[in-house]
One Martini backbone bead per residue (centre of mass of N, CA, C, O) as a GRO file, in nm:
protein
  173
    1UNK     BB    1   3.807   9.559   9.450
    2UNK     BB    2   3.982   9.652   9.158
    3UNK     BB    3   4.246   9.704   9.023
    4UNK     BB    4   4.147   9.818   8.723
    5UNK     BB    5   4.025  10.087   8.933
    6UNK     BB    6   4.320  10.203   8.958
    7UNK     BB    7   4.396  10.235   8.663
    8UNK     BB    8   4.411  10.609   8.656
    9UNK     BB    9   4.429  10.723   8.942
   10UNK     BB   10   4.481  10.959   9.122
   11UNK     BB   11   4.726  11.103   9.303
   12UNK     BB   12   4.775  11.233   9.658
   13UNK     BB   13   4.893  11.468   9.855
   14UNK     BB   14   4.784  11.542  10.211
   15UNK     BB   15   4.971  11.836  10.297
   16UNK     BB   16   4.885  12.000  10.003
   17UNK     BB   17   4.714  11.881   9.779
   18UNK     BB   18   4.848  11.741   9.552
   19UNK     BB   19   4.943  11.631   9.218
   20UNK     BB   20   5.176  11.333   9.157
   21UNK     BB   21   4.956  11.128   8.973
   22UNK     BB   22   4.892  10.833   8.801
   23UNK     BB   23   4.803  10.556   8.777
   24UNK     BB   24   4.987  10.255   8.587
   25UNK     BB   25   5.051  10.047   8.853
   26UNK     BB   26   5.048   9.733   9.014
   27UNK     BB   27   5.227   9.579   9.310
   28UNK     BB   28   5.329   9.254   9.390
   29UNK     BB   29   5.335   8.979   9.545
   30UNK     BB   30   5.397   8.658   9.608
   31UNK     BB   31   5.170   8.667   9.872
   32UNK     BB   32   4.943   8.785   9.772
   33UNK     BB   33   5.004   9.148   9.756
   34UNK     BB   34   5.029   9.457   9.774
   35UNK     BB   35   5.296   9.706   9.759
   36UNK     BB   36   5.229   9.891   9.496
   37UNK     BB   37   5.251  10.145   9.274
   38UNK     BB   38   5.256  10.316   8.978
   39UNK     BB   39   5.324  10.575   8.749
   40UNK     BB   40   5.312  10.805   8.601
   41UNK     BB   41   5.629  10.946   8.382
   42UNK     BB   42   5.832  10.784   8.246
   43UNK     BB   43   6.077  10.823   8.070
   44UNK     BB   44   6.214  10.705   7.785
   45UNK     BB   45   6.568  10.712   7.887
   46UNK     BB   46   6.424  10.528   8.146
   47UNK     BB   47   6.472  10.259   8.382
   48UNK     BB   48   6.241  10.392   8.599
   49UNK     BB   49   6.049  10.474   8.814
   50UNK     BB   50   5.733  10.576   8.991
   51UNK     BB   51   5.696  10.487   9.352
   52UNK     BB   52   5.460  10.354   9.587
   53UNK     BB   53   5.430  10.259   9.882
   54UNK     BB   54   5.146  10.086  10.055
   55UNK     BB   55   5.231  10.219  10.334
   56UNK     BB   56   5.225  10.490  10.167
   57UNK     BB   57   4.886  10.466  10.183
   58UNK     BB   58   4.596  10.622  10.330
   59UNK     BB   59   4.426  10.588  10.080
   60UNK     BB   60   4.116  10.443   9.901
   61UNK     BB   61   3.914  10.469   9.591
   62UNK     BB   62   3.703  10.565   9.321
   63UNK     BB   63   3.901  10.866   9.257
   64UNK     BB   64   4.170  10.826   9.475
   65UNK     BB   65   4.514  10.835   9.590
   66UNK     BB   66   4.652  10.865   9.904
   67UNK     BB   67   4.927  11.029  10.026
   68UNK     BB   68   5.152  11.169  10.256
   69UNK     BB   69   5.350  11.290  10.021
   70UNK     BB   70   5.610  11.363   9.828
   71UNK     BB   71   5.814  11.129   9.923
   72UNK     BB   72   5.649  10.876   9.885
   73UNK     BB   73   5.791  10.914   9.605
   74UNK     BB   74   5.996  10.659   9.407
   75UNK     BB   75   6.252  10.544   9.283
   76UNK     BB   76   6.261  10.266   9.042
   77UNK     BB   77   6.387   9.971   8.899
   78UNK     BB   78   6.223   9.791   8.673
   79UNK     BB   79   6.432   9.525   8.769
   80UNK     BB   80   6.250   9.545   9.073
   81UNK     BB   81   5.960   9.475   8.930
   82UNK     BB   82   5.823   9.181   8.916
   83UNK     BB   83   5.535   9.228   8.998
   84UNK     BB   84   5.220   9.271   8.816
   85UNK     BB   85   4.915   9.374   8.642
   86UNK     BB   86   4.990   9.501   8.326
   87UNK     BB   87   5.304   9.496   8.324
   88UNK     BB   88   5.545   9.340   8.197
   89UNK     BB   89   5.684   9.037   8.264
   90UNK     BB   90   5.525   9.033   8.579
   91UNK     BB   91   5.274   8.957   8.491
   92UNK     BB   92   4.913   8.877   8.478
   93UNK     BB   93   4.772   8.977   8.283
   94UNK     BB   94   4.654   8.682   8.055
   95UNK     BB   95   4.710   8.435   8.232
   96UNK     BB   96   4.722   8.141   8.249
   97UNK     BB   97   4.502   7.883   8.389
   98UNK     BB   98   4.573   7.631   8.589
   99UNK     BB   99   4.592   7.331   8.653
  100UNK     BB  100   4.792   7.046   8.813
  101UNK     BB  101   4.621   6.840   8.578
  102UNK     BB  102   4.579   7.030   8.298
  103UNK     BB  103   4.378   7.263   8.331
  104UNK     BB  104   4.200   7.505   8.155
  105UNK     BB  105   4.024   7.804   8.263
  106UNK     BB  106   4.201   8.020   8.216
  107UNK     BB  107   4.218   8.396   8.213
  108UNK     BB  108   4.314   8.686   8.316
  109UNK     BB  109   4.103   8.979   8.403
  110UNK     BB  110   4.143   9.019   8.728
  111UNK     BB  111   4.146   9.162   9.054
  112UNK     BB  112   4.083   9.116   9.390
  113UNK     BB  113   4.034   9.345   9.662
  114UNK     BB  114   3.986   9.434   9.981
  115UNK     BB  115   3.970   9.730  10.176
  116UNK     BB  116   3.924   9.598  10.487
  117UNK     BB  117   4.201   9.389  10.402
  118UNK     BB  118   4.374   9.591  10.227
  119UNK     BB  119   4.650   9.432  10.066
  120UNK     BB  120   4.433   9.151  10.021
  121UNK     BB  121   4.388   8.899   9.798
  122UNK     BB  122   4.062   8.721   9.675
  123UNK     BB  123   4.087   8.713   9.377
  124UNK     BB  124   4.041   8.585   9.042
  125UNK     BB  125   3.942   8.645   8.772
  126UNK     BB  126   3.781   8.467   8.474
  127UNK     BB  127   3.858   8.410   8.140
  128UNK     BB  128   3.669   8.222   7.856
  129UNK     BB  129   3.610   8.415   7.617
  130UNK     BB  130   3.458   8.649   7.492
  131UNK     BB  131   3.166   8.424   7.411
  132UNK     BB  132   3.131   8.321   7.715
  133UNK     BB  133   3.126   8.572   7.895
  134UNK     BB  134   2.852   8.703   7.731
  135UNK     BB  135   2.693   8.434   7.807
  136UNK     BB  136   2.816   8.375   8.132
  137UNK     BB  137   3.060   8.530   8.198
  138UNK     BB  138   3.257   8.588   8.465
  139UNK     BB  139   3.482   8.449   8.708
  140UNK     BB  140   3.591   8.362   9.046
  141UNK     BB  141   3.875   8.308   9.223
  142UNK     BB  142   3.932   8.221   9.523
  143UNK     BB  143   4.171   8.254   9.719
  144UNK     BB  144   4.409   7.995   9.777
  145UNK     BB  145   4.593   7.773   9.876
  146UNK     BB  146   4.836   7.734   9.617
  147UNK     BB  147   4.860   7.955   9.455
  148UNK     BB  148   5.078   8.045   9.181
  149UNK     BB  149   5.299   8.162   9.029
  150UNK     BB  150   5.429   8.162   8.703
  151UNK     BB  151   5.605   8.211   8.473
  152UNK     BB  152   5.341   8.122   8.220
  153UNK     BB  153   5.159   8.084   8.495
  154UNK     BB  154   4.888   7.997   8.687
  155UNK     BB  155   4.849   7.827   8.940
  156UNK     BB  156   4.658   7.553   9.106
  157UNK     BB  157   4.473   7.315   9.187
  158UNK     BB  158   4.278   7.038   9.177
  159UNK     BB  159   3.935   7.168   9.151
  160UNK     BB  160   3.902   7.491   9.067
  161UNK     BB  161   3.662   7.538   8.918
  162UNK     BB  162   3.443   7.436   9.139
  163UNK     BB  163   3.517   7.754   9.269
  164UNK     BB  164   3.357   7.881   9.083
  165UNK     BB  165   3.230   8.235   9.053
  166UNK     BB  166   2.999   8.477   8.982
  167UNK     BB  167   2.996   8.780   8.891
  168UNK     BB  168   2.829   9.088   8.922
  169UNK     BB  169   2.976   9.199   8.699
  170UNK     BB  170   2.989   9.292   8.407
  171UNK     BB  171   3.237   9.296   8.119
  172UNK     BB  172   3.245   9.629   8.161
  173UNK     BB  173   3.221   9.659   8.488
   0.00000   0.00000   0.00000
């Protein structure tokens, strides 16, 4: 499953079957692993946000995450959310990928983790540029040790070009 597939999905509590809202974005840990959702509903004068931590997600699919209550949403400050997939300063999409040679891979376009392996990140999209993309495709990195988040860059191994695989899906999903 990608990241960008997640981003939208309803979010319900199982012991009412309520919706408590919908994700807006993916918090995710320095060890490549996922933390958490962010909720939609920031309020415009408020600096919180309303996060679900990944132990309190009991399933999550195509169309929904499914979470055990209605206490598993939690206000978190936004300055106390590090890294994220799509939004604030931790983000990685868009993210130039480095090799430590000083090779430009590309940027993050998605993000891959398997379901049947919980919240462990298995590779990273990467976008060789828009007329790239539709002629050759966008590639994956699988993830392995030696990737890092830097400030403004993924930084990989050298020689991590040769490791790119190309994705199953169109540029369109």
């Amino acid at each position: 499953m990608r990241l960008q597939d997640m981003i939208g999905l309803a979010v319900f509590e199982v012991e009412g079957g309520k919706q408590v809202g919908k994700v807006l974005d993916v918090m995710l840990n320095e060890d490549w692993t996922i933390s958490g959702i962010t909720l939609e509903g920031k309020t415009m004068f408020s600096t919180s946000s309303k996060v679900v931590l990944w132990e309190d997600i009991v399933a999550y699919g195509e169309d929904a995450v499914m979470i055990r209550n209605q206490q598993a949403v939690r206000k978190c400050e936004a300055e106390n959310i590090q890294l994220t997939f799509i939004s604030g300063n931790g983000k990685l999409k868009e993210l130039p990928v480095l090799t430590e040679d000083g090779t430009m891979i590309g940027t993050v376009a998605d993000v891959y983790f398997e379901q049947n392996l919980g919240n462990t990140i298995t590779g990273i999209e990467i976008s060789d540029g828009f007329i790239s993309d539709l002629m050759e495709g966008r590639k994956i990195l699988p993830l392995t040790p030696g990737i890092t988040k830097g400030e403004n860059a993924i930084m990989v191994p050298p020689n991590s070009e040769q490791r790119l695989e190309k994705t199953m899906n169109s540029i369109n999903g």
